[in-house]
SEBAKE-859942 format. One line per 4 residues: number of its first residue (from 1); for each residue x, z, y of C-alpha. Coordinates in nm, 4 decimals. Layout:
N
NUM) X/Z/Y  ...
# end
This chain:
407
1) 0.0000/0.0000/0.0000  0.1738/0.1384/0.2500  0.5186/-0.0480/0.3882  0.8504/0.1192/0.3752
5) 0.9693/-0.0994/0.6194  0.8444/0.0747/0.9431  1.0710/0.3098/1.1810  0.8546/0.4677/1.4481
9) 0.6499/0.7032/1.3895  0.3290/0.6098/1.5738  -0.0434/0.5622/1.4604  -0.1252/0.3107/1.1610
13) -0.4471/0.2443/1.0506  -0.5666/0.0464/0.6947  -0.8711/-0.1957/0.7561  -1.0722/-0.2709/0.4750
17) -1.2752/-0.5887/0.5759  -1.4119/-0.8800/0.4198  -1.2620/-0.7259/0.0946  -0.8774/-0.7353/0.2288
21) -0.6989/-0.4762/0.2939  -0.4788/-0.5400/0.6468  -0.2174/-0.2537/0.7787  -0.2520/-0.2169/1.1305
25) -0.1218/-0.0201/1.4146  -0.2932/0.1317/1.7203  0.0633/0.0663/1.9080  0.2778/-0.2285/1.9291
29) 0.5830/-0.2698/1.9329  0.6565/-0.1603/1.5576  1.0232/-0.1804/1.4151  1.0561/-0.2873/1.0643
33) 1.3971/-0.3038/0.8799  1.4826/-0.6201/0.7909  1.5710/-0.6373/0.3994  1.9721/-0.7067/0.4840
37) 1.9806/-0.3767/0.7239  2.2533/-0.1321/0.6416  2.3822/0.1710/0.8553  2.6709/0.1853/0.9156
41) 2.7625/0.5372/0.8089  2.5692/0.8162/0.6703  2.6469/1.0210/1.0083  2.2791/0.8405/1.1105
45) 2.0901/0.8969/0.8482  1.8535/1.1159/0.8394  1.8794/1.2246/1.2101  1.5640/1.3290/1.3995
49) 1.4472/1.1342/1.6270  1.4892/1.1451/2.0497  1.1959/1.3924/2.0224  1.3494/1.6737/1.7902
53) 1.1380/1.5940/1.5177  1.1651/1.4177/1.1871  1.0744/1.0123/1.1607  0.7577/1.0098/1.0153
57) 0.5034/0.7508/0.9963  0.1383/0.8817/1.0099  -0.1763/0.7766/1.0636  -0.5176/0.9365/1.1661
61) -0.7704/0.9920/0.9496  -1.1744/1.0807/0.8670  -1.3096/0.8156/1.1363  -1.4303/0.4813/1.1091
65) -1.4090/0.2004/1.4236  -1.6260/-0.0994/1.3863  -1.6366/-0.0767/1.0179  -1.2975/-0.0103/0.9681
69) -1.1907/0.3161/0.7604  -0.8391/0.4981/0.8686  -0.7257/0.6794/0.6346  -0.3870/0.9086/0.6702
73) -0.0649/0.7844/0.5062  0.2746/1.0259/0.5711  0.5986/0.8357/0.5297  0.8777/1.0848/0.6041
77) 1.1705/0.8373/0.6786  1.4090/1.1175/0.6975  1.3588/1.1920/0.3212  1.3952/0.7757/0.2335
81) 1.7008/0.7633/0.5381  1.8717/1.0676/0.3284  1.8280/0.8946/-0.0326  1.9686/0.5849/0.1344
85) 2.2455/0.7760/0.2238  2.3436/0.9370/-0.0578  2.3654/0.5591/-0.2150  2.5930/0.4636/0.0644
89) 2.8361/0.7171/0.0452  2.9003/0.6723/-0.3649  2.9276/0.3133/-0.3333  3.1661/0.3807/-0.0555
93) 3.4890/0.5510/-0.2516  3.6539/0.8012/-0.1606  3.9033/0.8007/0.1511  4.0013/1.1226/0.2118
97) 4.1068/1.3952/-0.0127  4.2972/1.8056/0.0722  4.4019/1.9699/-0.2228  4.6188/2.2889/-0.2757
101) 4.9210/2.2720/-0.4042  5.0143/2.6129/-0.6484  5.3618/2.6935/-0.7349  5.4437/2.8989/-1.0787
105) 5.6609/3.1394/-1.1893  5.7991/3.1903/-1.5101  5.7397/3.5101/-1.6757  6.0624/3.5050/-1.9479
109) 6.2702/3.2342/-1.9802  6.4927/3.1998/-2.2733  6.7065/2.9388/-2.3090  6.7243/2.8092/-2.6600
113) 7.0488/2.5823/-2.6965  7.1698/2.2739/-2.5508  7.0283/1.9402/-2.6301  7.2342/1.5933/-2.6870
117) 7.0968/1.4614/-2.3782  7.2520/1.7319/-2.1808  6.9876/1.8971/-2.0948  6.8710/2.2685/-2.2451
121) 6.6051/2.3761/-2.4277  6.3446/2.6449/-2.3059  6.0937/2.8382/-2.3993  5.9056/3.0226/-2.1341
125) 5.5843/3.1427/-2.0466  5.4804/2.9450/-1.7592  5.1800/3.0373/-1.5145  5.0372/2.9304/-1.1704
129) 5.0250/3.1769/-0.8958  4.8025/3.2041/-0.5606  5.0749/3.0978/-0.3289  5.1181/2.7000/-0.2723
133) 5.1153/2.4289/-0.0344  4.8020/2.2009/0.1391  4.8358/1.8186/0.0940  4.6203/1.6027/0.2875
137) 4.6089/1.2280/0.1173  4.4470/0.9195/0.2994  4.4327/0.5920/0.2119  4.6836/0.4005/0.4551
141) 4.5338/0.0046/0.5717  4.8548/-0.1694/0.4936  4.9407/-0.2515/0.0593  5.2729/-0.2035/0.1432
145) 5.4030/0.1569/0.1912  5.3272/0.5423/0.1756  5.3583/0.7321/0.4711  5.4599/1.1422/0.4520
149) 5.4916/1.4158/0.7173  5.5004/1.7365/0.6995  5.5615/2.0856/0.8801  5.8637/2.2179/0.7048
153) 6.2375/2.0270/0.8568  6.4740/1.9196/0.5778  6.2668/1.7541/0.3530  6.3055/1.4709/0.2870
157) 5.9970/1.1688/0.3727  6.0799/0.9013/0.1526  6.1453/0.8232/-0.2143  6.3265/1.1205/-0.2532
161) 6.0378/1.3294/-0.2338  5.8741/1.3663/-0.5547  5.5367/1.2951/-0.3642  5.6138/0.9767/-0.3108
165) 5.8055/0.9461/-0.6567  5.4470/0.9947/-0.8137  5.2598/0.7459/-0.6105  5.4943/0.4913/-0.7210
169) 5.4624/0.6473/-1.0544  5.0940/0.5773/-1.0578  5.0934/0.2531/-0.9359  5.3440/0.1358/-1.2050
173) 5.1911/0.2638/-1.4516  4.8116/0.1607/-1.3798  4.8439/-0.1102/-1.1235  4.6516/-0.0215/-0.8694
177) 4.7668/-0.0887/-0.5486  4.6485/0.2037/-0.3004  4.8844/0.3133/-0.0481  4.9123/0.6406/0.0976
181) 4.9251/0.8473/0.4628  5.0111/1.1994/0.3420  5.0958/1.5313/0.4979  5.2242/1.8245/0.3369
185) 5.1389/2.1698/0.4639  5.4528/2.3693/0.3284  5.4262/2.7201/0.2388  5.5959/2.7913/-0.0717
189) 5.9987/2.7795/-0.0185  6.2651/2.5414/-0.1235  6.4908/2.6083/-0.3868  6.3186/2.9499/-0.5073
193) 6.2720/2.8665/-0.8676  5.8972/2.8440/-0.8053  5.8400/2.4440/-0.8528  5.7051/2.4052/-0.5442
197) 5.8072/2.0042/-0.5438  5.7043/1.9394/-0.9509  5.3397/2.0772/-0.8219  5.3158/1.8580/-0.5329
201) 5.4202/1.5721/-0.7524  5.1851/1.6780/-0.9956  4.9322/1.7066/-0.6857  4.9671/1.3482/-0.5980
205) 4.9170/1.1596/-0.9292  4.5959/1.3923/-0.9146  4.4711/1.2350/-0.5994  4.6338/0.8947/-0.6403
209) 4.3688/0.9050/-0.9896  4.1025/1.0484/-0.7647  4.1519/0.7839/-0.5060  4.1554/0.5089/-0.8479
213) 3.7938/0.6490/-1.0147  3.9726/0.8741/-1.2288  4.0940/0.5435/-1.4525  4.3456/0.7803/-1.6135
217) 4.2907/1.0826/-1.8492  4.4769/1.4000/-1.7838  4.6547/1.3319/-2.0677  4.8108/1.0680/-1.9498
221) 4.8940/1.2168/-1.6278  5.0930/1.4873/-1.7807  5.3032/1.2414/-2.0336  5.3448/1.0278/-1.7112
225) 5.4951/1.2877/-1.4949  5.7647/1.3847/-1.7250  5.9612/1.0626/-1.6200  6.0096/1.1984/-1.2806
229) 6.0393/1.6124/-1.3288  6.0305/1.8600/-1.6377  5.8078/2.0732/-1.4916  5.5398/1.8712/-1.3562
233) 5.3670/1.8494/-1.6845  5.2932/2.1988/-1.6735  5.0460/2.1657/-1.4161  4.8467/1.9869/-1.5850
237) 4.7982/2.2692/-1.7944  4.5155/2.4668/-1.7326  4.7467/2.6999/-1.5164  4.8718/2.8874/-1.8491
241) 5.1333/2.7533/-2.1196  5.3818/2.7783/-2.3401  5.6827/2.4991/-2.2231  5.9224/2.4197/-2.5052
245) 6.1993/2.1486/-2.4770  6.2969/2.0464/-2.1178  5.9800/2.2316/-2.0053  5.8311/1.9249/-2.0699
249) 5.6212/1.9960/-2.4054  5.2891/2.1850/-2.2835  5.1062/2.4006/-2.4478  4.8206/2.5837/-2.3307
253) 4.7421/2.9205/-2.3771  4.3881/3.1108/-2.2717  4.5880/3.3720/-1.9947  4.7314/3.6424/-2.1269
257) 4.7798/3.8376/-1.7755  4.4429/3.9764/-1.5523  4.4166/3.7728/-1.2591  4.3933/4.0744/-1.0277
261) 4.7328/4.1826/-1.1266  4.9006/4.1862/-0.7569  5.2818/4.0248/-0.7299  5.5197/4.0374/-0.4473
265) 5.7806/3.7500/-0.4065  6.0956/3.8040/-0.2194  6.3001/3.5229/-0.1452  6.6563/3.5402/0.0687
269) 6.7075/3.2420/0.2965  6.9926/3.0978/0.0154  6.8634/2.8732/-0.2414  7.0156/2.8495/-0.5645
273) 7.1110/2.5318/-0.7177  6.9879/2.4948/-1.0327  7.2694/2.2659/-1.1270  7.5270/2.4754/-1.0691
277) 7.3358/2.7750/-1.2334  7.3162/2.6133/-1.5724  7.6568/2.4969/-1.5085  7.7640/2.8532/-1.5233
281) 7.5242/2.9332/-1.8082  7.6994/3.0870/-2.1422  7.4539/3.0391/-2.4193  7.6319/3.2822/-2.6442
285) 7.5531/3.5764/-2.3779  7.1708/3.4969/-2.3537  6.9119/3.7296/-2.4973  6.8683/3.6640/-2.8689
289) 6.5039/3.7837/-2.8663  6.2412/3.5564/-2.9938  6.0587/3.3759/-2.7416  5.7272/3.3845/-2.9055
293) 5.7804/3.7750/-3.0104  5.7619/3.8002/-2.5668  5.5035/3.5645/-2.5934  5.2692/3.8205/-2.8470
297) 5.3748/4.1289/-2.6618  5.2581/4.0135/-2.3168  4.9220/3.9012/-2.4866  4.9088/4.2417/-2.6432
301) 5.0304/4.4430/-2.4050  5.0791/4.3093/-2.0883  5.3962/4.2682/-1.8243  5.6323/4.5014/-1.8557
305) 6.0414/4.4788/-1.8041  6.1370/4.4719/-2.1859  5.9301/4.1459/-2.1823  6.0388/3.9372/-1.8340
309) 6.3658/3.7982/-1.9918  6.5341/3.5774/-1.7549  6.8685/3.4307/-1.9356  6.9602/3.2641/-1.5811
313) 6.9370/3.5651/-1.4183  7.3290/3.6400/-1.5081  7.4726/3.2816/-1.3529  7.2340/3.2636/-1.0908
317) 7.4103/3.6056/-0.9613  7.7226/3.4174/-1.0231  7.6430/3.1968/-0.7927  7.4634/3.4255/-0.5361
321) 7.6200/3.7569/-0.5840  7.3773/3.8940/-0.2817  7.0817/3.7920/-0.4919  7.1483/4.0439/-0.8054
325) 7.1716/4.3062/-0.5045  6.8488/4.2494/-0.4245  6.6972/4.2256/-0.6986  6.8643/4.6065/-0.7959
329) 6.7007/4.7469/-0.4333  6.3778/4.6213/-0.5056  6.3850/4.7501/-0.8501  6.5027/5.0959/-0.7589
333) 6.2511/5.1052/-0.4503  5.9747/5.0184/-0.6415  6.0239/5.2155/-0.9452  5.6675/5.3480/-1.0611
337) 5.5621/5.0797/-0.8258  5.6057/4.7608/-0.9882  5.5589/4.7041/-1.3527  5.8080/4.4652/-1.3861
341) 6.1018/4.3294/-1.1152  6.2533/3.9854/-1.2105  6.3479/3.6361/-1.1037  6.1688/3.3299/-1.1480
345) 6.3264/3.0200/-1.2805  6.6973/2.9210/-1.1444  6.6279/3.1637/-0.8479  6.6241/3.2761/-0.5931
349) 6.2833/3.4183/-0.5461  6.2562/3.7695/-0.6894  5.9087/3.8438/-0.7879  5.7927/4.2346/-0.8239
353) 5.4706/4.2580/-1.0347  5.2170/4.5069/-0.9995  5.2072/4.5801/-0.6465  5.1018/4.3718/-0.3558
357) 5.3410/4.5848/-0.1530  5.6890/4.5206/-0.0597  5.9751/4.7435/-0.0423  6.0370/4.9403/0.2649
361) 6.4009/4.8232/0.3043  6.3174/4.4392/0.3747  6.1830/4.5692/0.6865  6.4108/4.8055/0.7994
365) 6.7304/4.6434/0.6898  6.8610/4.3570/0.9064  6.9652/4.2007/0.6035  6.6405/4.0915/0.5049
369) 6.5020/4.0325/0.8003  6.4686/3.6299/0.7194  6.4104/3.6992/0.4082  6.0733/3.4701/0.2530
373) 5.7137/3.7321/0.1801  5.4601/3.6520/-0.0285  5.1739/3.8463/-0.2185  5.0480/3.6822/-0.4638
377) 4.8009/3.7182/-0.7965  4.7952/3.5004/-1.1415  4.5483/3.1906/-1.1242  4.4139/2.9186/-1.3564
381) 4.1353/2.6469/-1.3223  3.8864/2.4970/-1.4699  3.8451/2.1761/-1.6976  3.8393/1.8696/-1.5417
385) 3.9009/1.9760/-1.1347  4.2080/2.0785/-0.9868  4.3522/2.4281/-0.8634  4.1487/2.5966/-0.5672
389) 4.3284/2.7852/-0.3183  4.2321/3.1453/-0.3013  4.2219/3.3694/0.0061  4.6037/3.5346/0.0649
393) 4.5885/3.8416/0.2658  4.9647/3.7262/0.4235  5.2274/3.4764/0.3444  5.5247/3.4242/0.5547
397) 5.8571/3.3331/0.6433  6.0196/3.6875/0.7328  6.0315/4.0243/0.6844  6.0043/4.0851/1.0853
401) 5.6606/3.8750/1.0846  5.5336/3.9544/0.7768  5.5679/4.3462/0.9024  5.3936/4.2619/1.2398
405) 5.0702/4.0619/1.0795  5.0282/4.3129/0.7991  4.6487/4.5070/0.7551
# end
């Protein structure tokens, strides 16, 4: 009966005469949409009109003129203008994407031996933590280049980032052809054994897939991203896993830690290359424990010391003698405090687990007064969508602003 076609909402009328039914109007001037009329973006639809009220199409009713019945007919355009836009934006793709960025730390890591390849074997408890960075991806116009920025100087904007190392990853391997404007919020430090860069890279093939209708499982995301960094295949994880080989070979594990277990991480202004650390690494003086007997007591019992085994701990404070120091204070300052006091990965963050809290001394001793602060708690997510960033009471750069912005 009624069209779909009209705009304004003004007085129609249906005349019944002669046996035909005729759609009138008591105004003129009606506006019909042509069948080839699109908006042009969804910001439109569903608007109300210049009168504060929503389009809607109504005539009067229970009266007859010269033999001609009105009846009432309600066409609420705002409704059909909202449905219209919901089909616009899904055929339109997506061109905008933020996503957090988590780093990890490693709960024990044991290294196993040394493989033919040169590289080591692990075995480690991985897990994703609540601190990490914000990456903002867009797609660029051109087909011919990413684009990065980002708010932390020294690193680096072009294929040497592992960012852009994925993209190109992606395209290679599914070629597609999107290009890139991205900009990296940094928060989580260089060179603190934290995998700060394998996340991001994992980040990116995330959104690149996004950006691509999801064309790749997550599956093949992970094997992908072992080309280009051992540990970006654990964050494909579910935020929880067992890493054997290079850190390469996933496997997930339901958490074995409570996700309100608070952390601190501590992290001097030296980095610690990890080359030079497994350089100075002596397999015959690592622990001999078995990494799956740390494995069973965390599930069973929780983090304690006896179970955060670090076997680069020893050439790590090798190479930065100020780092076992500091790792000594915070354990004897936070004794009752902190369940467990150990560093993550090749160094040189120092993470404290079981407080939120740090030690007193980072503020009072110039020492530490550049030194990188961080609470943090455990995190995983859920099938099928990426990490969400939680709510961080502080994170910061120093000990002097960290003390000043603390509740």
């Amino acid at each position: 009966m009624a069209s779909a076609q009209f705009l304004c909402g003004q007085q129609l009328y249906i005349s019944c005469k002669n046996g035909r039914t005729q759609l009138n109007s008591f105004k003129k001037g009606s506006i019909s949409l042509s069948p080839t009329y699109r908006p042009k973006g969804s910001s439109f639809l569903g608007q109300k009109s210049q009168f504060g009220r929503a389009l809607v199409v109504k005539a009067s009713s229970d009266s007859t003129t010269s033999g001609k019945k009105q009846v009432e007919i309600v066409y609420d355009l705002e409704d059909k203008f909202n449905k219209l836009a919901d089909e616009v934006d899904k055929n339109a793709g997506l061109t905008r994407l933020t996503l957090f960025s988590p780093c990890k730390i490693n709960v024990f890591l044991r290294i196993t031996g040394k493989r033919e390849d040169g590289f080591h074997e692990l075995a480690s408890l991985f897990h994703v933590i609540s601190l990490g960075d914000k990456i903002k991806f867009s797609l660029a116009p051109s087909k011919s280049n990413d684009r990065l920025s980002t708010n932390a100087p020294g690193v680096p904007l072009d294929d040497r980032n592992l960012i852009i190392k994925a993209l190109n990853l992606y395209r290679k391997k599914t070629g597609t052809d999107n290009f890139f404007w991205v900009h990296l919020d940094k928060r989580v430090p260089t060179g603190a054994g934290l995998g700060g860069g394998s996340s991001n890279a994992a980040t990116a093939l995330w959104a690149a897939n996004q950006f691509s209708g999801s064309i790749a499982s997550e599956k093949d995301l992970q094997e992908w991203s072992s080309e280009i960094g051992s540990d970006i295949p654990f964050f494909f994880s579910n935020g929880a896993a067992y890493c054997t080989g290079r850190g390469e070979v996933v496997q997930d594990i339901p958490s074995p830690i409570g996700y309100d277990i608070p952390m601190v991480l501590i992290k001097p202004p030296e980095a610690c290359s990890t080359a030079e650390v497994y350089k100075r690494l002596r397999l015959d003086e690592t622990s001999k424990i078995d990494p799956l007997t740390l494995l069973e007591k965390i599930s069973t019992g929780g983090i304690s010391q006896d179970v955060c085994v670090n076997d680069l701990e020893p050439p790590a404070f090798e190479v930065l003698p100020s780092l076992k120091r500091l790792k000594q204070r915070v354990a004897a300052a936070g004794r009752g405090q902190y369940d467990a006091v150990f560093m993550s990965g090749s160094g040189s963050t120092i993470v404290g687990v079981g407080s939120h809290d740090s030690p007193q001394f980072v503020y009072d001793d110039d020492e530490y007064k550049d030194v990188f602060l961080s609470e943090a708690h455990f995190i995983t997510r859920p099938a099928n969508q990426w990490y969400s960033e939680p709510v961080l009471r502080n994170a910061t750069t120093s000990a002097t602003e960290f003390s000043s912005t603390a509740e």
